[in-house]
N, C-alpha and C positions, 0 to 999 in steps of 0.2 A: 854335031850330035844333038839331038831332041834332049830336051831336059822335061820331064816328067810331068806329068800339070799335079799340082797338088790341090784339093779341094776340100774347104773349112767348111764344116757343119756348124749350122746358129743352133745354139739349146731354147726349144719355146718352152721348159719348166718355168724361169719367170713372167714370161706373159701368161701363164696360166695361174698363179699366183696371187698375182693382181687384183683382181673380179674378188678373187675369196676373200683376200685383204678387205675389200672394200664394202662385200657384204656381211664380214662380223663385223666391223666398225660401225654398219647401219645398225645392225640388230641393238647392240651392243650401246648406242646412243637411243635408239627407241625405249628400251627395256629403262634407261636412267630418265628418259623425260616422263615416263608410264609413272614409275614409282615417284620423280618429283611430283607428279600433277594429282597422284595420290596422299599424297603425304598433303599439299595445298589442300586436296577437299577436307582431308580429315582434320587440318587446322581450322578450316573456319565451317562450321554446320551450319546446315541453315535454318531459319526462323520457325518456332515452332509453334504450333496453331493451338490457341488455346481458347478458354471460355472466359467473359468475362461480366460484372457488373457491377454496377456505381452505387453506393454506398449512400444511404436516405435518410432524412429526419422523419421520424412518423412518431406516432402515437399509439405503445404498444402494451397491451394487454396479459398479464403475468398469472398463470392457471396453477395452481395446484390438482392433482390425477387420483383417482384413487377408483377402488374395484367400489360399488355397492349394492344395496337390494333395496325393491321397490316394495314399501312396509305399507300394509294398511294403516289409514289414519286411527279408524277402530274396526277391532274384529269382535262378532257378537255370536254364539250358539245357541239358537233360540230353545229354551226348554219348555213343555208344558210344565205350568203348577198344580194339575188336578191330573186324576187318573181316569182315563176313561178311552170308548174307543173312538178313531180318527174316522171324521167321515166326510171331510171336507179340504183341500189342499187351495188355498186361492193364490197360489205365485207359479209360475212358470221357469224350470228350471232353467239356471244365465240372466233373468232379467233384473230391470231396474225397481225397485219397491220406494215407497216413500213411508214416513213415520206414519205409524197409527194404521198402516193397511191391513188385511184381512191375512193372516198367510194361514193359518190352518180352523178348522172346526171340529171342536170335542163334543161328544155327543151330550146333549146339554139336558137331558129327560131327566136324570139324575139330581141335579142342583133343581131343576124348578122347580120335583117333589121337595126336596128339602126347605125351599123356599118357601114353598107354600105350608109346610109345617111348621114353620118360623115362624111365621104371617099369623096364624091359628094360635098358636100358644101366644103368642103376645096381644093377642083380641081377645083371649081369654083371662088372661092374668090382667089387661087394662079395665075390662071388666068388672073384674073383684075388688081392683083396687077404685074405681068410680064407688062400686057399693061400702066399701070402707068409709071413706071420703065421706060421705054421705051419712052413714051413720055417727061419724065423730061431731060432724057438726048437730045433727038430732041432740048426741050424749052432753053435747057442751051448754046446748041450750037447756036441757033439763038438770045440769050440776049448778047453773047459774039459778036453776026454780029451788036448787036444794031436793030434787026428785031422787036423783040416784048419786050412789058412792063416789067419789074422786073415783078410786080404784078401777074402777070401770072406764071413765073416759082416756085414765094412762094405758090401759089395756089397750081399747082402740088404737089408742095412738099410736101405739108400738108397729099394731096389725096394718095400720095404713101405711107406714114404714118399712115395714116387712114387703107389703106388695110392691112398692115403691119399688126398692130392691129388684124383686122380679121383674117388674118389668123392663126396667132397662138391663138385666139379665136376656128378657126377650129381644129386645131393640138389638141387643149386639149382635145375639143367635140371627136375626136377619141380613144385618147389614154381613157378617160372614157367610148366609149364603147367597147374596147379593154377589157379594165378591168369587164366591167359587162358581156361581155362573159368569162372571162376567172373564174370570178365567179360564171357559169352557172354548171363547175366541181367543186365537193366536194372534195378536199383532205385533210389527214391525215397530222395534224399540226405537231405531234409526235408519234414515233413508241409506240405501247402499244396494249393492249387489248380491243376490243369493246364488249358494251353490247349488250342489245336488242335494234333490232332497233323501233323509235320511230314512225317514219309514212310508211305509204305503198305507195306501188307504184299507180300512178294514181291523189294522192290528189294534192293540191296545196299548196306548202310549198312558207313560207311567212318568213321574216329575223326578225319578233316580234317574234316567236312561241320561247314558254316558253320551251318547251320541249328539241327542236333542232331536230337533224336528229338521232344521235346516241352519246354515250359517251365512251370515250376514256379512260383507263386507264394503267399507265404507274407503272409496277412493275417489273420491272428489271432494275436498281437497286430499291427493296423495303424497306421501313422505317418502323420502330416499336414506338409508343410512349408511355412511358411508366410514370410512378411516382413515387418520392421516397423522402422519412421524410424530410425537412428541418435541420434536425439533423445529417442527412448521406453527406450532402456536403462535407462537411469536408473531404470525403474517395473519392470523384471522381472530386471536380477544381482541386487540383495540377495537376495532372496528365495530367489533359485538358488543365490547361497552360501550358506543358512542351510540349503540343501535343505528349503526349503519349499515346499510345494503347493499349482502355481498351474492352479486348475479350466481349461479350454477347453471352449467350446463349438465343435460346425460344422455351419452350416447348409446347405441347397442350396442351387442356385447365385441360386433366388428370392427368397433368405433368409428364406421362406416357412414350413418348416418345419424343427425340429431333428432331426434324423438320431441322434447320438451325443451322450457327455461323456467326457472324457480331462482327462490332466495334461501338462503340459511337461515335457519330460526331458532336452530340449537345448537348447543355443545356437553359434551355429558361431564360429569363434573369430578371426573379421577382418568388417571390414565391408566391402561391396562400393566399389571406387572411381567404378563408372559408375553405380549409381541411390541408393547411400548408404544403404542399407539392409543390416541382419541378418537371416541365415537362422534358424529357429527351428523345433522339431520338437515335437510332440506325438503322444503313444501313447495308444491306444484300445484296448478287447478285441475289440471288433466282433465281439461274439458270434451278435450278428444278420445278418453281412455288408451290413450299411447303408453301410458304405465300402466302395468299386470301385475298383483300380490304375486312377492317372491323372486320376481323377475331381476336377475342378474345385469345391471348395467357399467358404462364408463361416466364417472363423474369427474365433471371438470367445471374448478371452484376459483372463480378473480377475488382473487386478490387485490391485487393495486393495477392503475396505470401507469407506465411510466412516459412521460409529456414529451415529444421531442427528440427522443432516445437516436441516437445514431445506430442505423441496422444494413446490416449485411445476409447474403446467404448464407445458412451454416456447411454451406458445402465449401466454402471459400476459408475456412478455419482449419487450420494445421495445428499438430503437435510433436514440437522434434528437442531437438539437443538446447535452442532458444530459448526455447517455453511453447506459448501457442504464439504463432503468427500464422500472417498472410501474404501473398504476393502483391504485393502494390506495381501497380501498370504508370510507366515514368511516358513525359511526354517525347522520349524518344523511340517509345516500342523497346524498352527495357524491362526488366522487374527488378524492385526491390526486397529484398527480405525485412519486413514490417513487424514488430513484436507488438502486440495489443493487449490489452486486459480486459478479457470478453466477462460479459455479462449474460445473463436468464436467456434460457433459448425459446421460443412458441413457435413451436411446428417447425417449419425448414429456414426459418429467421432467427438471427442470433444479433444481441445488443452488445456493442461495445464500449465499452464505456471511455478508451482512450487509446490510442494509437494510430487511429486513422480518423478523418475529417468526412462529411457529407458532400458530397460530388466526387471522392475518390476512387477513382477504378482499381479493384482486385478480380484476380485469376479464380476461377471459380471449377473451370473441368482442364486435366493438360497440367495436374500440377507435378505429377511425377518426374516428369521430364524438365525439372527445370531447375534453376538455382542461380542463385546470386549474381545477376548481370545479364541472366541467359535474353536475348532477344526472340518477339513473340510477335504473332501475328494472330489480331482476335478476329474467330470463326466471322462475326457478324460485318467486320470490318474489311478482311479479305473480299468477302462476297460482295459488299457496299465497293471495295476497288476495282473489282473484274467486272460490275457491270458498269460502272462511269467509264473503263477502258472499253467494253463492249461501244455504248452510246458513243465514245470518241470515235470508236472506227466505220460505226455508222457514217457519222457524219461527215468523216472525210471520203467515205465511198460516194456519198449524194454526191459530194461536190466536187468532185474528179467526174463524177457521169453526165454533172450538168456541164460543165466545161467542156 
């Protein structure tokens, strides 16, 4: 009898099993080596590019700032002293005059009638007094014959006295209208600059007029007046009681460029009670007329030098939780956190007075990013490495090609 065949089926669920096994196990090892090799970048960062520069001995220059105005040395409004009408202008409005020049003409017809009437009564009153004169000595010679009375000759005498009197009565009346002719011509009290003039020709100019005729102003040598703390004294009397000379500069008003240089010549002699500050002058030649009455400047006034001063950029100067420091650049491409005791700043240079030496390099742009130990790479330094690495690969390309 056949006995049955019996036939066993294999199950392929575990070979199929397998592969999936073996591809979450990949995933599953990628995903941990991803996040290891993430976690490694985010421990160590890399170097960060900063600015930097080396720290110098020089010889630096300490300014006190302040707003001022450019003040005439004198200001003059020339008035007639006689009344009469204008018929002559000798200046040209904006120009330069010198003492004693012509600048107007009063119509002078006037004074030289007077003058000549002055003239006339004193040729007459010298006149009479000649004949007086004259007859005293007659009277004396006949008191001495015993001819006529004493009485008579004191009479004379009195009359020769008497005219005496007048005449220099006369003499004065001349020389006064000497003088109101000679102030029928305007001239220039002092050399300077005239404005606009104030009347025209034609009118009749009067010695009350508020105006005048024209104003003068005298700016060569020109004055600057300026103000500064009652707290800054202390840095410019020595100096002014040694009568030593202390430079100024004044710039415009965009402090843009410098116009002139002068010395201080004054200091006013109280300080103000409502803004607490001193007045203070300086004198210029203004040979160029670079200063203009009125004109609103930037003065900037030395003080002192200081010889040698150890200076940095003030862009390289911090202030944090420390005090003020700086990054100091270590010779292994590190920073240190540096506390210094800065000194007077001038312009983008700041003096220190201790915490760092001259040749020391500090961080000066890139300092945000940084702190205590952080490793750095300076902008100027990089670029100095990548081209010697450039020039290396040069040179090993020649010399593979010449081989």
């Amino acid at each position: 009898m056949t006995q049955p065949t019996v036939q066993h089926k294999t199950s392929k669920k575990p070979l199929i099993l397998i592969p999936l096994i073996l591809i979450v196990a990949g995933l599953i090892w990628w995903r941990l080596a991803s996040v290891s090799a993430d976690a490694g970048q985010r421990g160590k960062q890399p170097p960060a590019v900063v600015g930097a520069a080396v720290a110098t001995r020089q010889d630096m220059a300490i300014y006190l700032t302040a707003l001022g105005t450019v003040t005439p040395n004198n200001t003059v409004t020339v008035h007639s002293l006689v009344n009469g009408q204008l018929m002559k202008l000798g200046f040209v409005e904006g120009q330069e005059v010198k003492t004693g020049q012509l600048l107007a003409q009063i119509d002078p017809r006037p004074f030289e009638v007077a003058l000549t009437q002055a003239q006339g009564q004193l040729a007459h009153d010298q006149a009479l007094l000649n004949n007086a004169q004259t007859d005293l000595a007659r009277y004396r010679s006949l008191l001495a014959q015993n001819s006529i009375p004493e009485q008579q000759v004191t009479t004379q005498e009195a009359l020769v006295k008497q005219y005496q009197g007048t005449v220099m009565m006369d003499q004065g009346s001349v020389a006064n209208a000497k003088l109101q002719l000679s102030y029928s011509r305007i001239t220039a009290p002092l050399s300077g600059r005239v404005g606009l003039k104030q009347v025209d020709l034609g009118n009749i100019v009067h010695s009350s007029d508020t105006n005048g005729v024209v104003v003068i102003t005298q700016m060569k040598p020109a004055t600057v007046v300026f103000s500064i703390p009652e707290d800054d004294l202390g840095q410019v009397l020595p100096s002014m009681k040694t009568h030593q000379a202390m430079p100024v500069e004044v710039w415009d008003r965009g402090n843009q460029h410098l116009l002139t240089k002068g010395e201080l010549t004054a200091a006013d002699n109280l300080v103000s009670s409502t803004t607490g500050t001193v007045n203070l002058k300086a004198t210029f030649k203004n040979e160029d007329d670079a200063l203009f009455p009125n004109q609103f400047v930037n003065v900037r006034l030395c003080t002192t030098i200081q010889k040698q001063a150890v200076v940095i950029p003030l862009a390289a100067m911090q202030r944090g939780q420390p005090g003020t420091f700086v990054y100091l650049i270590q010779p292994d491409n590190t920073v240190a956190l540096r506390v210094i005791v800065a000194g007077p700043a001038e312009g983008d240079q700041l003096i220190v007075t201790s915490g760092i030496a001259a040749g020391d390099r500090v961080v000066t742009d890139g300092i945000d990013r940084l702190h205590n130990g952080s490793h750095v790479i300076v902008a100027g330094a990089q670029g100095k490495a990548g081209a010697a690495q450039g020039q290396q690969g040069q040179h090993h390309r020649r010399k593979a090609a010449s081989a």
